[in-house]
C-alpha positions in Angstrom: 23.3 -13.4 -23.1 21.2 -14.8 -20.2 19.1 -12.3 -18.7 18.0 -14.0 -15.6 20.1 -15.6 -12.7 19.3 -19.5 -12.2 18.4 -20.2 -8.9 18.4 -24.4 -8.4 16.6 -25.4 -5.9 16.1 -29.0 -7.4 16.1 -31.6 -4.7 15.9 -29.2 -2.1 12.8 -28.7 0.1 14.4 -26.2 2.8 13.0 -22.3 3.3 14.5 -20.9 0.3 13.6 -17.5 1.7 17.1 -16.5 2.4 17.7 -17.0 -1.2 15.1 -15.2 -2.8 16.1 -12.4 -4.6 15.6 -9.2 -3.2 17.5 -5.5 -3.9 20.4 -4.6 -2.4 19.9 -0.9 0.1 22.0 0.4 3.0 19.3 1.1 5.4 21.1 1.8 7.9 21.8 4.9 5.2 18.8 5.3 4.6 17.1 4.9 7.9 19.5 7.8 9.3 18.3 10.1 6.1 14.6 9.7 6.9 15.2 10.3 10.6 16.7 14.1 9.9 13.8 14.6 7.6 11.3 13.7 10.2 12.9 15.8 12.9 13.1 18.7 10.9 9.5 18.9 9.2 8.6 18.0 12.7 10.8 21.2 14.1 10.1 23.7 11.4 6.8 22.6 9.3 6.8 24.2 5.7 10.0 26.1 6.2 11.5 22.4 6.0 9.6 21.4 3.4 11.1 24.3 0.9 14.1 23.4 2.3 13.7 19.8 1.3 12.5 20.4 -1.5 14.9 22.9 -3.2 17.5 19.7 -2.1 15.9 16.9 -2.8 13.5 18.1 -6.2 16.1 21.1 -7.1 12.8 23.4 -7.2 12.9 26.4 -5.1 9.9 27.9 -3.7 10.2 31.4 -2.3 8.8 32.1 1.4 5.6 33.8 -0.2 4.7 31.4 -2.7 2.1 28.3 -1.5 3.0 24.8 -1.4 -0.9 24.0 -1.6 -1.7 23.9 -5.2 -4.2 26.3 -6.4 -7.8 25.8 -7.5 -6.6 27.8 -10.9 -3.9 25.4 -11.6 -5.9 22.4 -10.9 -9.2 23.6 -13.0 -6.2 24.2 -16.1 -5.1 20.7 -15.7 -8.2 19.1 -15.9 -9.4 21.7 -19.1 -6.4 20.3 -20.5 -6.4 17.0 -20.2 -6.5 14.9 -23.4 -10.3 13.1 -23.9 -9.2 9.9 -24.4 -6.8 9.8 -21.1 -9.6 11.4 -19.3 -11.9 8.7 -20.5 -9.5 6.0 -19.3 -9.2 7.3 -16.1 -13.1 7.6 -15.5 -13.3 4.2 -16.8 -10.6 2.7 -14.4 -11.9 4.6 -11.5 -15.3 3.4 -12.0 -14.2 0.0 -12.1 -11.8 0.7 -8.7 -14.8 2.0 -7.4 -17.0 -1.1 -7.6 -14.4 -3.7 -6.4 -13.6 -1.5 -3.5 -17.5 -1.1 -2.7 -17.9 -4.9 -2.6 -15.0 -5.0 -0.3 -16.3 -2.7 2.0 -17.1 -4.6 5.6 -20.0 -3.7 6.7 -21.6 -3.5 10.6 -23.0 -6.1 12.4 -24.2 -6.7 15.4 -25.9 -10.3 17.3 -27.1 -11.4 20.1 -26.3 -14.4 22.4 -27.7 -15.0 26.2 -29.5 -11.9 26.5 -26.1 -9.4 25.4 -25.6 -7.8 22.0 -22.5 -7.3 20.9 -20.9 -6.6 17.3 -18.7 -4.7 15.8 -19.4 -0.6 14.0 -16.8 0.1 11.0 -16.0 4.2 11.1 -14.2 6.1 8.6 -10.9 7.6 9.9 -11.3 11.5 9.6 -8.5 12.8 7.3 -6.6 10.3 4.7 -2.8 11.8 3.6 -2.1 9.8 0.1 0.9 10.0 -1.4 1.4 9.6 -5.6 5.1 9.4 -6.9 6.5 11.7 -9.4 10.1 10.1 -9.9 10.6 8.2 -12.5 7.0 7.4 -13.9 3.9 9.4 -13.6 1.3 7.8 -11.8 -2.2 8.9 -12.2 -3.0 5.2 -11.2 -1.9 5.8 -8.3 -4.4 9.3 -7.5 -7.3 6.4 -8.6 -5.8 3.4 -6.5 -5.6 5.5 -3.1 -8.3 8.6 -3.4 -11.2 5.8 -4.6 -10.7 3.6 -1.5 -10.8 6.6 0.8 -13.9 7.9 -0.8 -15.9 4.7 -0.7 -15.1 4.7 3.1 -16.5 8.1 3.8 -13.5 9.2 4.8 -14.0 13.5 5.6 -11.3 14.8 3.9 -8.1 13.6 1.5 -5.0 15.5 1.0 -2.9 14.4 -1.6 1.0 15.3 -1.4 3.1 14.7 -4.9 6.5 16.0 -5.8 6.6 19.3 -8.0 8.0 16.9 -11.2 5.7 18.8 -13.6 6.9 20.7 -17.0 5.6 23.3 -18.6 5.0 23.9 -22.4 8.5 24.2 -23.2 9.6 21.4 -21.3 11.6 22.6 -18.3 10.3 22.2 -14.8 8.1 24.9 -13.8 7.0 23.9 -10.1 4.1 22.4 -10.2 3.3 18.3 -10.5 2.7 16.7 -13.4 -0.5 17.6 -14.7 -1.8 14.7 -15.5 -1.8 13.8 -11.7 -3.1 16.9 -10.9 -6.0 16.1 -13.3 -6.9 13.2 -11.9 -7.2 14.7 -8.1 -9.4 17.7 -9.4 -11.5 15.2 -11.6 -12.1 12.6 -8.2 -12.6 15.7 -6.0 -9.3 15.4 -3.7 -9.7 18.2 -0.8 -6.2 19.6 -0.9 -3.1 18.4 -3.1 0.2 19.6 -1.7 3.5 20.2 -3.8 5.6 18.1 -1.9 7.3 14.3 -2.0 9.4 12.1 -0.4 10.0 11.6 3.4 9.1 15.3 3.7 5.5 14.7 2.2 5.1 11.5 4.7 6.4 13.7 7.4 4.1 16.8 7.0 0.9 14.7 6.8 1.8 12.8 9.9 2.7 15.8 12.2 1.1 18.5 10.0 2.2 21.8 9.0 0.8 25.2 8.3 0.0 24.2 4.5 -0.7 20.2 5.7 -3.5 19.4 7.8 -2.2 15.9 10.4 -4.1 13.0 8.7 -4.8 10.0 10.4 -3.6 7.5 8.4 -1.3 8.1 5.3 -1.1 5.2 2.4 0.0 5.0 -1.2 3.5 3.5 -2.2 6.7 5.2 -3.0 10.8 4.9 -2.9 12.6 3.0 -0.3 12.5 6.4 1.9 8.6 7.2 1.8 8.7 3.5 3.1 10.8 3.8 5.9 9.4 7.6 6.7 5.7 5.8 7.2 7.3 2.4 9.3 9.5 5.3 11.6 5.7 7.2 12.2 4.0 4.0 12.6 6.4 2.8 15.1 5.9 6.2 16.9 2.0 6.0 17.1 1.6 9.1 14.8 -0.3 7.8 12.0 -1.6 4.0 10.4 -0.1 3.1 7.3 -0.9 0.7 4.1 1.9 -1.5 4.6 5.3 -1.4 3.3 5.0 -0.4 -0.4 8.1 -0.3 -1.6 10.2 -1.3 -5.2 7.8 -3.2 -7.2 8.2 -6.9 -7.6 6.7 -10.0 -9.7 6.7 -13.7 -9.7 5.4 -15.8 -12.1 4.6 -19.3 -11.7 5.0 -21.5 -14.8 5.1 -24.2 -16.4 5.9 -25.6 -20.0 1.9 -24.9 -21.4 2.8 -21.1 -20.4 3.9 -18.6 -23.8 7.5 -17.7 -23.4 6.8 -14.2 -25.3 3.9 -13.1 -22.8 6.3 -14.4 -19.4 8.9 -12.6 -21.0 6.6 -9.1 -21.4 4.9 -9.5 -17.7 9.1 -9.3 -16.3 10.2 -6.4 -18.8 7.1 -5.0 -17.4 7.4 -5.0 -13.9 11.1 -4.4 -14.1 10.4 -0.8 -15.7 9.5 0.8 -13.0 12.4 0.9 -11.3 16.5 -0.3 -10.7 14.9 -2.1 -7.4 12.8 -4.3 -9.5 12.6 -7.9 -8.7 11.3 -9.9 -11.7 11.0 -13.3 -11.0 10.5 -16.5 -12.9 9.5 -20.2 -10.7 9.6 -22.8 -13.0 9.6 -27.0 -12.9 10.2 -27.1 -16.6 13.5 -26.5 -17.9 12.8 -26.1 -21.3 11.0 -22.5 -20.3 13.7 -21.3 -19.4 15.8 -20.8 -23.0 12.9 -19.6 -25.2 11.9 -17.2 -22.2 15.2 -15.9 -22.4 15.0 -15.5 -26.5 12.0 -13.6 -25.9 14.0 -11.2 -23.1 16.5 -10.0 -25.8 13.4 -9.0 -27.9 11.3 -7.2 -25.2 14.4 -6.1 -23.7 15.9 -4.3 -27.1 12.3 -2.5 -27.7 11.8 -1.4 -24.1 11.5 2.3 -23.8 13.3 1.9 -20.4 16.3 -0.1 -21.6 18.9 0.9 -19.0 16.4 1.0 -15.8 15.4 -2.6 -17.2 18.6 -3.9 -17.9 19.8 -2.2 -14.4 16.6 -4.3 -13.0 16.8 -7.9 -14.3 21.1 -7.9 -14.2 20.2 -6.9 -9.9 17.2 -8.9 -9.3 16.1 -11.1 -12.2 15.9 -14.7 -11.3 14.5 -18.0 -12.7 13.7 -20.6 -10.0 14.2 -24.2 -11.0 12.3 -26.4 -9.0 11.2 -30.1 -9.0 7.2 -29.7 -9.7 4.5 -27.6 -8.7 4.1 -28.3 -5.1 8.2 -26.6 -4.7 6.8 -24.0 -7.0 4.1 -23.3 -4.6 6.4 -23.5 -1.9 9.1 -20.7 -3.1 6.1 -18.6 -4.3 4.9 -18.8 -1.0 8.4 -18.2 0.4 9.1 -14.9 -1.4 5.1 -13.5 -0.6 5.0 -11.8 -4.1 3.2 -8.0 -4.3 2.1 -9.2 -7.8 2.1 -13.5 -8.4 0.8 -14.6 -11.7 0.4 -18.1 -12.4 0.8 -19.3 -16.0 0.0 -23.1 -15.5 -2.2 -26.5 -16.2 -5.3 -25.5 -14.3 -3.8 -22.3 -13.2 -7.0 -21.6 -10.7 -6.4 -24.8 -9.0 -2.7 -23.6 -8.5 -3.2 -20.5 -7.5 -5.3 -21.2 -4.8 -2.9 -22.8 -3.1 -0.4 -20.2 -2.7 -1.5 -18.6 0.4 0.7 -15.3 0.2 0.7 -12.7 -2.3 -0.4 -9.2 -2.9 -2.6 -9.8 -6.1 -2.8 -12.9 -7.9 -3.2 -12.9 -11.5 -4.2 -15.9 -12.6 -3.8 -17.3 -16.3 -2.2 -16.4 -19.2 -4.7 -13.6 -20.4 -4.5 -11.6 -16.8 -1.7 -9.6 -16.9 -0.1 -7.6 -13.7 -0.9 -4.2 -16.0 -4.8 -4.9 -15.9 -4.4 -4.3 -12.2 -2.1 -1.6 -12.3 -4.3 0.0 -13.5 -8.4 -0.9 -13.9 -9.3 -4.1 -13.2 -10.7 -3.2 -9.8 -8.3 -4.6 -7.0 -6.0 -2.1 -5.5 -2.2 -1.9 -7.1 -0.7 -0.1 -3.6 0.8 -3.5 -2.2 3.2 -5.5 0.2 6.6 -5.8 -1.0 9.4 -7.1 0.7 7.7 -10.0 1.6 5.7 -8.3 3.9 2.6 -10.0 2.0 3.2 -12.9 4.8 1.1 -10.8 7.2 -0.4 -7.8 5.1 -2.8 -7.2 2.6 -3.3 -4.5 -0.1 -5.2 -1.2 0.1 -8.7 -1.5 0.1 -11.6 0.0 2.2 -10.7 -1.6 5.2 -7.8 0.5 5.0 -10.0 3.7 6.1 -11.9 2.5 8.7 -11.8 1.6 12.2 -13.6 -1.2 13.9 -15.1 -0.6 16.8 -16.4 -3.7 18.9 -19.3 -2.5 21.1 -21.4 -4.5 23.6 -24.5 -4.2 25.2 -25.4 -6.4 28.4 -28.7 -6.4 30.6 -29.0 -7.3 33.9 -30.4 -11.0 33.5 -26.6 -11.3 30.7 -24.2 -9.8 33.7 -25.2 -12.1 36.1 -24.7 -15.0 33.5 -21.5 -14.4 32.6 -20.5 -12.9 36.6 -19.1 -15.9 37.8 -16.1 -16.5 34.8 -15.3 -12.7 35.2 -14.8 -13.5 39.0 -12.8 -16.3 38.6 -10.4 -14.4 35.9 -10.2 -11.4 38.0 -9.0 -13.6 40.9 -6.7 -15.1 39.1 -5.0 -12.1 37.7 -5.3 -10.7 41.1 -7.7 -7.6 39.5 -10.3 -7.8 42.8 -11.4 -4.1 41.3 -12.4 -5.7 38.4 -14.9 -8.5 39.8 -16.3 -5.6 42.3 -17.2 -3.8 39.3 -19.6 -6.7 38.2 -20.6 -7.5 41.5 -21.9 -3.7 42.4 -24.3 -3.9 39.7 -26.1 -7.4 40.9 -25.9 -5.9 44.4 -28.2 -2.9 43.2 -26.2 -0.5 45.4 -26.3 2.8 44.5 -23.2 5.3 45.2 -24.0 9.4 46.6 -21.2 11.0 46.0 -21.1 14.6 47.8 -18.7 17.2 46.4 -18.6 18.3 50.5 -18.0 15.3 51.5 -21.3 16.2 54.0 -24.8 15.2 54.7 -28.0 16.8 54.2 
């Protein structure tokens, strides 16, 4: 059975971006759910978050019991961690660490005419990162956002993840997963918070008695922890990563690529969730039926069968387009999070698509290797939100702040434009302001409004 839906845009060099394939939501639906949750963590703080949480995580948490995991539980999770795990994770966060340092901006200042301007890059004060706990656990995730935050000198990180964890016998016993909670303790995270969804979003923007108001809050999560950090963007309460929704990947191809290792990147990518888009963009036919042979393999052995199957029957596609320069065009179009081109002189083709979340180019760089430690962030645009948005990164954590230094000799240089613009805009308060200064008048200002 064919796996992927054919897409044939052959001969045809209009946007295809209304045709790309993207999953299916009400969010009108959805939109209307994440606005009650807002309002009421906003009304109520933490007595909305039990609330939410006993409804949306079926764990109830009794009025005296904290929502701030404890330094005990945290210290156990780390003791307990298996070696080799813990290894992996100090290995991909060291690694994280230097890509993000590299990508740090650093100040600078110049001078031209006598004036120095330039521009001083501050770390915001408080960073709310949110780590899934659905479907997958994600200690990835603790790495992807906590290292970014800390190479920024950011003053404090709280971490919010849903209470998902098991205990020894295997039922639910409150807390997160422990191997997340390992990972905050071992990277030093401030304060990690038993809570997820909108409700986590929503009690690091406004703040609650057990949630300190961050400035920004970033890490990626279902289509409601999207929409719950747009709705507090869009209100001025916090800064965001972008819109980090359902994962997504698009592979560029062509007949040099291996069918077997196009085949693994899509199972991949689809097994994280229903809302998967796995995409294939491809100028050689031929691909298409051996790509499909080796689907039914990776398929059949995937340990996620159904969420895969549900995943490439809603959004699996294969392009078919005319050559490369359509392939670049539709990869362009649909602005992948994760784009991995498989091609002839795959470096050359890469280049050329402007618009993706992380490229991963050749046939040995696999989407997993930055999932999880090749160095680049894995919290990206989806959606097609790639367009206009980048990944995490340290950037994400600071503010620039332009500054500018004039002397008197610079003002009078640059008097007359400011003058002419202020006229113009008919702002005569602004041109006074210059022209006081080259006057050398001096203001007394008397709180009696007397003389001497």
């Amino acid at each position: 059975m064919a796996r992927l839906t054919v897409l044939d845009l052959r001969g045809d060099r209009s946007d295809p971006r209304d045709r790309m394939p993207r999953p299916r939501v009400d969010l009108a639906a959805a939109r209307e759910g994440v606005d009650a949750t807002l309002a009421d963590v906003k009304a109520r703080g933490d007595a909305a978050l039990r609330d939410l949480t006993a409804r949306f995580d079926a764990t109830e948490f009794g009025a005296d019991e904290p929502l701030v995991v404890p330094d005990e539980v945290l210290d156990a999770a780390l003791l307990d961690l298996d070696p080799e795990l813990r290894a992996a994770i100090e290995r991909a966060a060291d690694q994280v660490r230097w890509f993000h340092e590299r990508a740090k901006p650093e100040d600078w200042e110049d001078e031209r005419d006598g004036a120095r301007m330039g521009v001083w890059f501050r770390p915001i004060e408080r960073a709310g990162v949110y780590v899934p706990g659905g479907k997958a656990v994600y200690p990835s995730t603790v790495i992807m956002t906590v290292v970014p935050a800390q190479v920024a000198g950011v003053d404090q990180i709280v971490l919010c993840t849903p209470p998902t964890g098991t205990g020894p016998d295997g039922e639910r016993d409150g807390w997160p997963n422990r191997t997340i909670l390992a990972a905050a303790r071992l990277l030093g995270v401030d304060r990690v918070v038993r809570v997820g969804g909108a409700q986590a979003v929503a009690a690091m923007a406004y703040g609650t008695d057990s949630v300190p108001a961050c400035d920004k809050v970033v890490g990626p999560g279902n289509l409601y922890v999207s929409l719950a950090k747009q709705r507090l963007v869009a209100e001025g309460v916090i800064g965001t990563d972008g819109y980090a929704g359902p994962t997504e990947v698009v592979i560029v191809a062509d007949g040099t690529a291996d069918p077997r290792v196009v085949a693994a990147d899509l199972v991949a990518q689809a097994e994280h969730d229903e809302l998967a888009t796995a995409m294939l963009i491809t100028h050689d036919a031929d691909l298409v039926a051996p790509v499909e042979a080796a689907l039914e393999v990776e398929v059949t052995r995937a340990h996620h069968r159904e969420r895969v199957e549900a995943a490439l029957a809603g959004q699996g596609t294969v392009a078919l387009v005319d050559d490369i320069d359509q392939a670049v065009q539709v990869a362009e179009a649909f602005a992948a999070e994760h784009l991995e081109v498989q091609t002839v002189d795959a470096r050359a083709v890469a280049e050329r698509i402007r618009y993706a979340g992380t490229t991963f180019i050749g046939g040995p760089t696999p989407v997993s290797l930055g999932d999880y430690a090749a160095g680049p962030n894995h919290t990206l645009p989806t959606s097609g939100t790639a367009r206009f948005a980048g990944g995490l990164t340290t950037s994400s954590f600071l503010v620039p702040v332009n500054f500018v230094e004039y002397d008197q000799v610079a003002l009078e240089g640059l008097a007359a434009s400011v003058r002419t613009l202020a006229a113009s805009e008919d702002l005569p308060a602004h041109a006074r302001a210059v022209d006081v200064r080259l006057e050398g008048e001096t203001t007394d200002v008397r709180l009696d409004g007397g003389g001497a």
